[in-house]
C-alpha positions in Angstrom: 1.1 -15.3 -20.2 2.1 -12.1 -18.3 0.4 -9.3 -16.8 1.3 -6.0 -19.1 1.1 -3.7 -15.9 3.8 -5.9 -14.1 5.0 -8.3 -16.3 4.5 -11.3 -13.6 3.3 -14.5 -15.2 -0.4 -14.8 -14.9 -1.8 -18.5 -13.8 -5.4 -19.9 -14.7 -5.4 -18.6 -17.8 -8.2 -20.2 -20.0 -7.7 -20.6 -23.7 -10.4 -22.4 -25.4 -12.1 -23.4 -29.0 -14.3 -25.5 -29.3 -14.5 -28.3 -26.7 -11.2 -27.8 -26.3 -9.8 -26.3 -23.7 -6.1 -25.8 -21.6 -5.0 -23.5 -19.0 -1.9 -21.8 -18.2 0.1 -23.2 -14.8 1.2 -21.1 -12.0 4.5 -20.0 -14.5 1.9 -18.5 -16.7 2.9 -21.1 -19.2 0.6 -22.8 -21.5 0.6 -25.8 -24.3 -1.5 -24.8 -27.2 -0.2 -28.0 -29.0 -3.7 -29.4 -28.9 -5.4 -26.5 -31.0 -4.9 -26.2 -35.1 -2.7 -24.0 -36.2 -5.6 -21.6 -37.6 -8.3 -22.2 -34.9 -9.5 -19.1 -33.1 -8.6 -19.7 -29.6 -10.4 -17.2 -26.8 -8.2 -16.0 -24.0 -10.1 -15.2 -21.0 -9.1 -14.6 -17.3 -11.5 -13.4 -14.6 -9.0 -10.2 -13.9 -8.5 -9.8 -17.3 -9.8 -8.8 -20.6 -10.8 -11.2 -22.9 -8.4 -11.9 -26.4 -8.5 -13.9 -29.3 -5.2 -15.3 -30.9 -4.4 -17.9 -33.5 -1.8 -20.2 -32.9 0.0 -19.8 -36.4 0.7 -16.5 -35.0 2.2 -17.5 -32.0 5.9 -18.1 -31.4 7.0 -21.2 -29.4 8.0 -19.4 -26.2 6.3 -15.9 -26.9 5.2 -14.0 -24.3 1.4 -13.0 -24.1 0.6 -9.8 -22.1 -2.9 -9.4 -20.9 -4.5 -6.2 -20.2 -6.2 -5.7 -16.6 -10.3 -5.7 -15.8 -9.4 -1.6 -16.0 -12.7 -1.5 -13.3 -12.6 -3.9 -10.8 -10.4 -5.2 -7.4 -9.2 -8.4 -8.7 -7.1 -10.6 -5.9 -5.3 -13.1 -7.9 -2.5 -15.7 -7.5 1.2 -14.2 -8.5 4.2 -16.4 -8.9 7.2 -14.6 -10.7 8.5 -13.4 -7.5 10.5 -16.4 -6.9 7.7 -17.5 -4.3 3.8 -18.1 -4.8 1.7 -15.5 -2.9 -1.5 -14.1 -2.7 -1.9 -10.6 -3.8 -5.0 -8.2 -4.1 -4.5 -6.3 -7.3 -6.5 -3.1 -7.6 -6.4 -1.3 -11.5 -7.6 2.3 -11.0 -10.1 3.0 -13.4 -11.0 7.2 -14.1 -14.2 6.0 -13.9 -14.4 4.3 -11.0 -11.8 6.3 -8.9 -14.0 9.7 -9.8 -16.2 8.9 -6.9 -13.4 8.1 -4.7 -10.5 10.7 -5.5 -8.3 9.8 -2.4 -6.1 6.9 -2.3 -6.8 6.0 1.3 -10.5 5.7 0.3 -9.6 3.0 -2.1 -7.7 0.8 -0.3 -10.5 1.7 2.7 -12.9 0.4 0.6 -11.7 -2.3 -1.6 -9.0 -4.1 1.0 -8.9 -5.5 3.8 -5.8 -3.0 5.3 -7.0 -0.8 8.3 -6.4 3.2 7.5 -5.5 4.5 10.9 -7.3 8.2 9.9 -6.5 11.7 11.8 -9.5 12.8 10.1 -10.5 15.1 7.1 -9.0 15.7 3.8 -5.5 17.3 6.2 -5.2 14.7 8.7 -2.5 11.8 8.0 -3.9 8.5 6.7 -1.0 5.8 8.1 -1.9 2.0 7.0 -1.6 -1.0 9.9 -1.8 -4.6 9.1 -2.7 -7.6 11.0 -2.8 -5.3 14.2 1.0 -4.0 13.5 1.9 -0.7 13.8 1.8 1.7 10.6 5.8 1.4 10.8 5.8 -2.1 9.6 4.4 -1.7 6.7 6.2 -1.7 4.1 5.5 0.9 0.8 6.9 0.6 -2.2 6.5 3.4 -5.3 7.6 1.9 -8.4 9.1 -1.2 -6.5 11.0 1.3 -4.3 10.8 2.0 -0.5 9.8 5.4 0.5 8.9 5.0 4.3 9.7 7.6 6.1 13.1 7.6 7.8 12.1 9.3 10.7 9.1 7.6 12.2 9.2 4.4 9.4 5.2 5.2 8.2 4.2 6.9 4.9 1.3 8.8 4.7 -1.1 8.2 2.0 -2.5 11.8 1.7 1.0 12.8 0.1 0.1 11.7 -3.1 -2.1 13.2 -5.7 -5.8 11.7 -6.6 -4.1 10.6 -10.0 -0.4 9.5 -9.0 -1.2 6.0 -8.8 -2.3 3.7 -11.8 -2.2 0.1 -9.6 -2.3 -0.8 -6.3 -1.0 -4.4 -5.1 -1.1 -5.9 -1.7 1.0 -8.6 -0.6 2.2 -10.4 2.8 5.8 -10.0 1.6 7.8 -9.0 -1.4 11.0 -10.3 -3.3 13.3 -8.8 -1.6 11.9 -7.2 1.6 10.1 -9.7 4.3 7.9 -7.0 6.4 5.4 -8.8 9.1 3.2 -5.6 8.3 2.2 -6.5 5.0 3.7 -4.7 1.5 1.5 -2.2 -0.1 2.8 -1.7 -3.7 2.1 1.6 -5.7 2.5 1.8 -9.4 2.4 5.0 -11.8 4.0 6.1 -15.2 1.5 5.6 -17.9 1.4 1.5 -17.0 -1.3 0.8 -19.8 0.3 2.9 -22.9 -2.8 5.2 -23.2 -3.1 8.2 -25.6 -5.5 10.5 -23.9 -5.8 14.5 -22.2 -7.9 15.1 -19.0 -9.3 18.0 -16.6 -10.4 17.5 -13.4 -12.4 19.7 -10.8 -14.2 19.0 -7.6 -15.8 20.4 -4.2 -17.4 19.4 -1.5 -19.8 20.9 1.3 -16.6 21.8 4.2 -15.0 23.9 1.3 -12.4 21.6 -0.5 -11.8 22.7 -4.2 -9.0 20.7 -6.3 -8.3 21.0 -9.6 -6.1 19.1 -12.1 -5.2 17.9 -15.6 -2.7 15.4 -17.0 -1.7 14.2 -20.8 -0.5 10.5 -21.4 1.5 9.7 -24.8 1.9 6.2 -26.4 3.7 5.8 -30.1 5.8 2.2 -30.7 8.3 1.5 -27.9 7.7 5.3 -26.1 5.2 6.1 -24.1 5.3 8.9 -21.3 2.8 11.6 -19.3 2.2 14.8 -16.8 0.0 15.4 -14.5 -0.8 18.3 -11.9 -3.3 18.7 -9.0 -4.2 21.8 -6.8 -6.5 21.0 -3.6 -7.1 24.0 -1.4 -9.3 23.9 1.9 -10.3 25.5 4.9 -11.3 21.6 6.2 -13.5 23.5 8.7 -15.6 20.3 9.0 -18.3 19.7 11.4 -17.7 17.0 14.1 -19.4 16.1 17.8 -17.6 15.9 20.6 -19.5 15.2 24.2 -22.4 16.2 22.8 -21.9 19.7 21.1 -21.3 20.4 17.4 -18.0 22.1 16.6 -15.8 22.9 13.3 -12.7 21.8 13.0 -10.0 24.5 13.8 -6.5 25.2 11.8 -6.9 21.6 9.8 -6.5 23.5 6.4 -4.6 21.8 3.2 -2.8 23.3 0.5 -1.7 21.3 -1.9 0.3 21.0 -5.2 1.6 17.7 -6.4 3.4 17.3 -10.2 4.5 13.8 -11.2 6.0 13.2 -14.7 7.3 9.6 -16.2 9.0 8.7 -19.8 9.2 4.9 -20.5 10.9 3.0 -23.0 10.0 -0.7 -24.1 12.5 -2.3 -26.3 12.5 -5.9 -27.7 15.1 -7.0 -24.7 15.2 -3.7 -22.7 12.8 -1.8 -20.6 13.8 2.0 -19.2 11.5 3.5 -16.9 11.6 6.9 -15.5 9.5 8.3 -13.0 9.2 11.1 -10.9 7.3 13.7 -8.6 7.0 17.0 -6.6 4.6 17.2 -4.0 3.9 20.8 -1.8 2.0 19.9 1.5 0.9 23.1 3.6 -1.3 22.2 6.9 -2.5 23.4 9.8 -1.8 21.5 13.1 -5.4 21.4 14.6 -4.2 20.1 18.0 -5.9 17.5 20.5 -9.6 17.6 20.9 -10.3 16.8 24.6 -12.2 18.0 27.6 -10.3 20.6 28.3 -9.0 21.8 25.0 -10.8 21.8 21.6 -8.8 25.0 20.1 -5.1 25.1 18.6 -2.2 27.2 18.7 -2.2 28.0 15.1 0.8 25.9 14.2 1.5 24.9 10.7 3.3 22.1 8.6 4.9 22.6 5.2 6.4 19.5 3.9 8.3 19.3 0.7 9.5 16.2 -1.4 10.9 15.2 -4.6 10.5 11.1 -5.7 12.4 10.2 -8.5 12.9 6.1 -9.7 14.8 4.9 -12.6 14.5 1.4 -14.2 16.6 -0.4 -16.3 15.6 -4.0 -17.1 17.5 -6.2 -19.5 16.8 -9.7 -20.9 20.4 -10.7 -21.4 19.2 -14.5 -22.6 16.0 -15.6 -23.0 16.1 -16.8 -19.6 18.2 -14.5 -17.8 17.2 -11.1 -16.9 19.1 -8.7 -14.9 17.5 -5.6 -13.2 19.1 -2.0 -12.4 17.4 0.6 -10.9 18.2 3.9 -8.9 15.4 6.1 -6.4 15.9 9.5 -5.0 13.9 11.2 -2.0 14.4 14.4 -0.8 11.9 15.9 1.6 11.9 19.1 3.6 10.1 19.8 6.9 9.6 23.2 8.1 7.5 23.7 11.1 6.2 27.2 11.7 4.9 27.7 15.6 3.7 31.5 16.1 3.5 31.4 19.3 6.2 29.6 20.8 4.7 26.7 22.1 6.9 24.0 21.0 10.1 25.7 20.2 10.9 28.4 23.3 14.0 29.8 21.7 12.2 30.4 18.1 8.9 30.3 16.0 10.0 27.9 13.3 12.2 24.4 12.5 13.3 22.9 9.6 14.4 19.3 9.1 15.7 17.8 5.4 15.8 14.4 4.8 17.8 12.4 1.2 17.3 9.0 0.7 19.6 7.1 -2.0 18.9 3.2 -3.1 20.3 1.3 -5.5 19.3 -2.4 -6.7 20.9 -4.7 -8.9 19.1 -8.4 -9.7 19.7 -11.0 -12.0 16.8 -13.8 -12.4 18.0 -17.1 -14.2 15.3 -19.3 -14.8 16.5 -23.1 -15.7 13.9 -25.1 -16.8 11.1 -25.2 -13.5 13.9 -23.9 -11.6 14.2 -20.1 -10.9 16.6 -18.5 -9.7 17.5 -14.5 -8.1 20.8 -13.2 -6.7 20.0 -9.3 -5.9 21.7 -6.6 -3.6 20.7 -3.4 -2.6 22.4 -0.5 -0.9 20.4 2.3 1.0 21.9 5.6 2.3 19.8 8.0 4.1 21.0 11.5 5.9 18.4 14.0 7.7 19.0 16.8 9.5 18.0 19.7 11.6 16.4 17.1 14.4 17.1 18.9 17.5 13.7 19.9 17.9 11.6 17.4 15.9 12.6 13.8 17.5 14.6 14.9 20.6 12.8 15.6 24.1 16.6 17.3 24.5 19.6 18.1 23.4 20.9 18.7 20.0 21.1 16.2 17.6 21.9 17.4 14.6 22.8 15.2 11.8 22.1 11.4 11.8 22.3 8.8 8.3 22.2 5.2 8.3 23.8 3.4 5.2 22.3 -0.3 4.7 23.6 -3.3 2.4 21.3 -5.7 1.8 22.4 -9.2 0.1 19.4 -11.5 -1.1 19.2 -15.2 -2.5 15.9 -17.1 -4.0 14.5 -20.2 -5.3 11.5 -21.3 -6.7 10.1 -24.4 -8.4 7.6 -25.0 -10.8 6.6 -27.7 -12.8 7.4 -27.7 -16.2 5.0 -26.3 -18.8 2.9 -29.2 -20.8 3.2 -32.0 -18.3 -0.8 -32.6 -17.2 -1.3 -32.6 -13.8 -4.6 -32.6 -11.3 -1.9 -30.9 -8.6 0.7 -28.5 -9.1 3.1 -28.1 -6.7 5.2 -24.6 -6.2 8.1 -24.4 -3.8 10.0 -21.7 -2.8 12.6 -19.9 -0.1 14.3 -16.4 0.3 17.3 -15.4 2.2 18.4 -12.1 3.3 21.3 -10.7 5.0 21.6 -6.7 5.9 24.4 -5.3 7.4 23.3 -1.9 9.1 25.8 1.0 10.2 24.1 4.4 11.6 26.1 8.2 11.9 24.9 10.1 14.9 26.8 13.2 15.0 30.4 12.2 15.6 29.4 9.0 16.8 29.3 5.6 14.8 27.1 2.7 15.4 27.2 -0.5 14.1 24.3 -3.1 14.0 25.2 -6.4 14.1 24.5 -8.6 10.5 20.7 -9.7 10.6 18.9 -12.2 8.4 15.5 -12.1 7.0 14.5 -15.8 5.8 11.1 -17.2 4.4 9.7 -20.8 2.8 6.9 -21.0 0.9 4.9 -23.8 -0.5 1.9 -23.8 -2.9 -0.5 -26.5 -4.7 -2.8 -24.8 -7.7 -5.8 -27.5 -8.2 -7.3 -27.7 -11.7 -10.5 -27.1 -9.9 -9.5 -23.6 -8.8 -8.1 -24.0 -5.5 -4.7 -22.5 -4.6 -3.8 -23.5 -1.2 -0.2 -22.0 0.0 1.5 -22.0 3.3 4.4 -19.7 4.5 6.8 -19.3 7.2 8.5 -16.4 8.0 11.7 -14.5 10.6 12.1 -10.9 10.2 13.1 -7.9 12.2 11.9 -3.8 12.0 15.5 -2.0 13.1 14.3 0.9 14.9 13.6 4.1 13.2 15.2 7.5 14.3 12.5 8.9 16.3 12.8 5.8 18.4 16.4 5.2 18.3 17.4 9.0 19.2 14.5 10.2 20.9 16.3 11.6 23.7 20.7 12.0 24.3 20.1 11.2 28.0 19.0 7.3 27.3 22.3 5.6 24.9 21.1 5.0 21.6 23.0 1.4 21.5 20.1 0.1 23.9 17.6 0.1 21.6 17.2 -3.4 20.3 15.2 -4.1 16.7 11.7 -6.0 16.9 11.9 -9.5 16.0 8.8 -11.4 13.9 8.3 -14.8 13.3 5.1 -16.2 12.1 3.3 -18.6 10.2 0.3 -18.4 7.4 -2.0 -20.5 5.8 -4.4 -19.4 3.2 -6.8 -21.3 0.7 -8.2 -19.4 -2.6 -11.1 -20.7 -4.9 -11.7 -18.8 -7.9 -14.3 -20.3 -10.6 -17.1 -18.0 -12.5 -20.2 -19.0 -10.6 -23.4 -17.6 -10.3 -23.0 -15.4 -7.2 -19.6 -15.3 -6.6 -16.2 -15.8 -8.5 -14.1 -15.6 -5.9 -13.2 -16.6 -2.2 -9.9 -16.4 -0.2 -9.6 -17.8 3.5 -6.4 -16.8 5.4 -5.0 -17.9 9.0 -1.9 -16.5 10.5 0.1 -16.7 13.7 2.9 -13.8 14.4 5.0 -13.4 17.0 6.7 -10.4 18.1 9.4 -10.0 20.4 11.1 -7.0 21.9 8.1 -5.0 20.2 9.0 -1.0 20.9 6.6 0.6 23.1 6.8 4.0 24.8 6.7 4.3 28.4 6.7 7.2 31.0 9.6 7.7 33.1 10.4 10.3 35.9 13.2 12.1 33.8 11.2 12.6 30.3 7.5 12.0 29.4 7.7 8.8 27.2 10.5 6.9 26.3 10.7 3.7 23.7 11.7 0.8 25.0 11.8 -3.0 24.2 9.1 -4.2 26.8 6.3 -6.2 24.7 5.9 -9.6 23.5 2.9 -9.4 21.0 0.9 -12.5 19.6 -1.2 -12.2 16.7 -3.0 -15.1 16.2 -5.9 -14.1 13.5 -7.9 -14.4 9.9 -9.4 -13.1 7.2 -11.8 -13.7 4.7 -12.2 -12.2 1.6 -15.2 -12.6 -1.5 -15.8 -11.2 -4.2 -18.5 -11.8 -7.3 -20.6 -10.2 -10.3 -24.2 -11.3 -11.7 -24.8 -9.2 -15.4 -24.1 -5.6 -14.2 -23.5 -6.0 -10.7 -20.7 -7.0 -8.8 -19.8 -7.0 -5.2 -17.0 -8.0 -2.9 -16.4 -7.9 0.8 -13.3 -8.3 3.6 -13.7 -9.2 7.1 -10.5 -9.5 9.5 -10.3 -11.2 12.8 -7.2 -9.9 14.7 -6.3 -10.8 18.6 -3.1 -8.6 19.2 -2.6 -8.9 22.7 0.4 -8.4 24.9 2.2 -11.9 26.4 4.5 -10.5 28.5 4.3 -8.6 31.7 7.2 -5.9 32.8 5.9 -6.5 36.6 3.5 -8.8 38.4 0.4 -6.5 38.7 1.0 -5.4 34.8 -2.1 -4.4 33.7 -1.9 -4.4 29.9 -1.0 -8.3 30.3 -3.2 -10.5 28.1 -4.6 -6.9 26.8 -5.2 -6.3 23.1 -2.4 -3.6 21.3 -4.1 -0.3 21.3 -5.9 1.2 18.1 -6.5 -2.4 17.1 -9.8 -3.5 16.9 -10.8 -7.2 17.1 -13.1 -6.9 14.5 -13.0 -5.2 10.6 -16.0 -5.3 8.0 -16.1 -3.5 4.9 -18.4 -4.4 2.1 -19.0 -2.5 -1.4 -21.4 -3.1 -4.0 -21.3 -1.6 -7.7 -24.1 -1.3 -10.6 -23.1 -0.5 -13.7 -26.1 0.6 -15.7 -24.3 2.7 -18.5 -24.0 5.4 -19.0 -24.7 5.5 -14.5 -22.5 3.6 -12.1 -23.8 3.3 -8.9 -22.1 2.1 -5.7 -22.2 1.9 -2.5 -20.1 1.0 0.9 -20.1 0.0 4.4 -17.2 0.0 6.8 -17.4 -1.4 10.4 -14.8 -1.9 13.2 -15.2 -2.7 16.3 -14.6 -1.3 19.6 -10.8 -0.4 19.5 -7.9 1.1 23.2 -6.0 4.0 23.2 -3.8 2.7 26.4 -2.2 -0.6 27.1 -4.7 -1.6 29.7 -7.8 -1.8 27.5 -9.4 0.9 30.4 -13.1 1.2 30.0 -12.5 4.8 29.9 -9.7 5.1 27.5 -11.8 3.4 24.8 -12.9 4.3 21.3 -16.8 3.0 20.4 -17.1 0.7 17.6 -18.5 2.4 14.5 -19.7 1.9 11.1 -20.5 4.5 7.7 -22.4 4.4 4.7 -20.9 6.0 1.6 -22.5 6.4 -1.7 -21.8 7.8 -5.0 -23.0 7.8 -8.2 -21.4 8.2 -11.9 -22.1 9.5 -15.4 -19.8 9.0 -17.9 -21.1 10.3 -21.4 -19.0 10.1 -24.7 -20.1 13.1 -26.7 -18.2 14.3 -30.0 -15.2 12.2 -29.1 -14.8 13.3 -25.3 -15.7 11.7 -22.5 -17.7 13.9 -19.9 -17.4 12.2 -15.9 -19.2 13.7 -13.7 -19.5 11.9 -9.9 -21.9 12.9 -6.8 -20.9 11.5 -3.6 -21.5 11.6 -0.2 -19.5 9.8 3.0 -20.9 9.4 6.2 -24.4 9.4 5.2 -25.7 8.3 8.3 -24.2 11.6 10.3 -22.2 8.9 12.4 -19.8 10.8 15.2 -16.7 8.0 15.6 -12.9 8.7 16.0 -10.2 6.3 14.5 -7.7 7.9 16.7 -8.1 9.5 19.6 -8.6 13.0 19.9 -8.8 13.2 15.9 -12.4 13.4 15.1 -13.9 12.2 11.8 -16.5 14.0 9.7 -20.0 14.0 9.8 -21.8 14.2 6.5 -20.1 15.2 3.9 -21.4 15.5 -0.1 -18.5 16.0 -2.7 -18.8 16.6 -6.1 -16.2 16.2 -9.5 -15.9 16.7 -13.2 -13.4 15.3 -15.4 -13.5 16.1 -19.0 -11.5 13.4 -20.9 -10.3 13.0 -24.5 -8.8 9.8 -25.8 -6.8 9.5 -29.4 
């Protein structure tokens, strides 16, 4: 049994006639011995739609795919990445996603990840996990990184309402160990749908987008386009001590393209993917006591994405897969007035980013087995002004070779068992060399390592442990922020850290699912900035940081309504002190609150959905020192929405009201970057399906 989306095996997998019954283990692998060869044998699967097969049809080793719940946040156990792990797997439904267009709103919503928010449809929407900065976590399109070289985030407002088809979350990934989580994005048409769609929307501050997009599926092709406009003022209204405002300068203009063709043959799967995106904002500046206003600066950022698979089953149990990714970005920076660049009104910085993978997965009996490396070469240029307090800097690249070993163990399909054990380990070596201007740098070889060990219980439980030891090499902003500090100094953050997480899952009356996690993480030589007397801030390796925290997670349905809801404990506080009257010692990491609630609940009375959602986080610093005064208030919101869909004459008409912030709440995620009061939106999507 595999998922058709991913193609990992799917565990807990119920096949049933009569009053008998068997489910799939934790390889996805099932005996159906035990039914007649012409009984009619239901399929079913909590995140999955339901099938019915008959075994006279089915092949001894056949593969099975299963189509996703296309409508609901499914957190499920996936093993098929050489090492059992707990992943939250969201399917974007048209639907469902019409009353929450924006991809940070999703994972806001449905996840427990914190979206560190700059406010309004323009500001950047950076993710943090476990009370790490944005730069550890690790995003992958397609199963390729595309964090930003320069400052090691990605912002989630780059990408079009529509780019993204699935969203998984995981604490780690094959190949890359990150102690900052893995968010994994998936587009190109993932479940073979024939359909055409137009999309409009607007809300009350002025936004209007507009879109369309065809998907094509006929035998082993399938492919599709899409294009999305979104123009605004983003003049919305915010408090600040007191006194209503509008938002100055934060306008968006917007054009993002993505196109994919995919081939699926009986041994050999091509995938091609890629994207244009045209980002024009306004830089709104710092709103504080003494300065509300903005120089009228402006940011035009331009990028290209482009990822090509190549998988091959070369036996029918070895598989090797190829695959290539492409980013080019542009950054021009337009100041009128001369604020930031003296000599000139404008900079320009351009960015390409190669990788290349190559894996082969042998699997021998309940033994699996992955050799893969990777090579990553990435160039940018036209920094003097962008990441430099001084100087010149005007060409840097890094080139990284990455060499990774696994092992997992399963137990063998057809042998009963109350307890099924899974075991697993990955090793990683890098080797790291960086070009800055005429000067070569050399990191030494680093290792990333990780052990895993899980038990699926024929009750439902999963219960998994991991331990991990990682590293974050610095990115260039840190690395060469300014010529008059040597580069070389600048050590990479070390992680090592522990977790421990239990997962029921049975189709009870209120709930269907509950996950329990505990983690410990320990950072070392953590990068923080720090004033000094010869330039304003500098990065330096100052901080030990502990994380010592959990999270809970549920999730259930009655009839038409379903709910689910995330909480997240997470202590981030600083153990080491740079001098004896340190006062961020013991202190939690700034723009990390302690506490994180978010709860949505969904009625699906055709042809109406209604849902609704609450988001709370507690009391959160903006310095080291956890100053009274430097503090942001804990807050929560209300957002609502509700959804026709009416199927008239073979189209399908969607039309979505919803409103965020209901309650009028004044709050700030970061400081100085004010949020929106209440705000109504409104969208249309006419869509046709053949």
């Amino acid at each position: 049994m595999a998922d058709s989306l991913t193609e990992a095996p799917v565990a807990d997998v119920l096949f049933r006639a009569g009053d008998k019954a068997v489910y799939s283990n934790s390889a996805g692998q099932a005996d159906l011995s035990i039914f007649g060869r012409e009984d009619s044998v239901r399929v079913t699967h909590i995140s999955y739609r339901s099938i019915i097969i008959i075994p006279s049809d089915i092949r001894s080793g056949s593969r099975i795919l299963l189509t996703p719940s296309a409508i609901k946040k499914d957190e499920v156990i996936v093993t098929g990445e050489n090492y059992p792990v707990t992943a939250d797997i969201l399917n974007v439904d048209p639907v469902k996603s019409a009353s929450l267009p924006a991809l940070s709103d999703i994972i806001k919503n449905n996840t427990g990840l914190y979206i560190k928010d700059y406010g309004g449809v323009s500001g950047i929407k950076l993710l943090s996990f476990r009370g790490m900065g944005s730069e550890n976590t690790l995003v992958l399109f397609n199963e390729f990184r595309v964090n930003d070289l320069k400052t090691g985030t990605f912002d989630l407002s780059g990408l079009g309402s529509d780019a993204v088809d699935k969203i998984v979350i995981q604490s780690d990934n094959l190949t890359d160990i990150s102690a900052g989580g893995v968010l994994k994005l998936y587009s190109g048409n993932l479940t073979a749908k024939n359909n055409l769609y137009l999309s409009a929307g607007t809300d009350i501050n002025g936004l209007q987008k507009w879109g369309g997009g065809v998907n094509y599926h006929k035998g082993s092709v399938s492919g599709g386009a899409s294009i999305e406009r979104a123009v605004t003022s983003n003049e919305f209204s915010y408090n600040f001590e007191g006194r209503d405002h509008k938002r100055q300068n934060a306008f968006l203009n917007k054009t993002f393209f993505s196109g994919n063709v995919n081939w699926l043959g009986e041994s050999t799967t091509v995938k091609l993917y890629s994207h244009y995106n045209s980002l024009y904002t306004g830089v709104p500046g710092f709103v504080v006591t003494n300065n509300a206003a903005s120089n009228g600066s402006t940011n035009k950022n331009i990028s290209w994405l482009t990822t090509l698979r190549a998988d091959h089953n070369i036996t029918g149990s070895l598989r090797l897969e190829t695959g290539v990714s492409y980013h080019n970005q542009s950054l021009n920076y337009y100041d009128p007035v001369r604020e930031y660049f003296k000599p000139k009104s404008s900079e320009s910085s351009h960015l390409d980013d190669l990788t290349g993978i190559l894996r082969l997965n042998q699997r021998l009996s309940s033994l699996e087995l992955t050799a893969g490396y990777e090579i990553n070469h990435a160039a940018i240029d036209g920094l003097k002004n962008f990441i430099t307090s001084s100087g010149n800097t005007d060409r840097l690249s890094r080139t990284s070779n990455k060499i990774s070993l696994g092992a997992a163990f399963t137990p063998p399909a057809g042998i009963p068992a109350i307890i099924n054990p899974v075991l697993s380990g990955l090793f990683t070596k890098e080797f790291i060399s960086e070009q800055f201007n005429d000067n070569l740098y050399s990191e030494p070889s680093s290792y990333l390592l990780r052990f895993n060990t899980g038990f699926s219980f024929d009750s439902g439980l999963f219960v998994s442990a991991s331990y991990f030891d990682t590293y974050r090499n610095p990115t260039f902003n840190e690395r060469y922020y300014s010529i008059i500090f040597d580069p070389g100094l600048l050590r990479r953050e070390k992680f090592r850290g522990i977790e421990i997480s239990a997962n029921y899952r049975r189709e009870l009356i209120l709930f269907n699912e509950i996950s329990v996690t505990w983690y410990d993480i320990e950072s070392s030589d953590k990068i923080i900035w720090v004033p000094t007397g010869v330039a304003l801030q500098i990065p330096r390796n100052l901080v030990k940081v502990v994380t010592s925290g959990a999270e809970i997670s549920a999730r259930g349905n009655l009839s038409h309504f379903s709910w689910g809801a995330n909480y997240s404990y997470t202590p981030a506080r600083n153990r080491s002190a740079s001098n004896p009257g340190d006062m961020t010692y013991d202190k939690q990491m700034i723009y990390t609150p302690l506490h994180r609630f978010n709860l949505s609940l969904s009625a699906d009375i055709s042809p109406l959905t209604f849902n609704l959602w609450l988001n709370y986080s507690s009391e959160s610093w903006f310095t080291g020192d956890n100053d009274p005064f430097n503090k942001l208030d804990s807050w929560y919101t209300i957002d609502a929405s509700v959804v026709m869909a009416i199927n008239s004459g073979g189209l399908n008409h969607i039309l979505s009201v919803s409103v965020y912030n209901m309650l009028n709440r004044n709050y700030m995620i970061v400081q100085s970057y004010p949020m929106p009061l209440f705000t109504a939106a409104f969208t249309y999507k006419l869509l046709l399906e053949y």
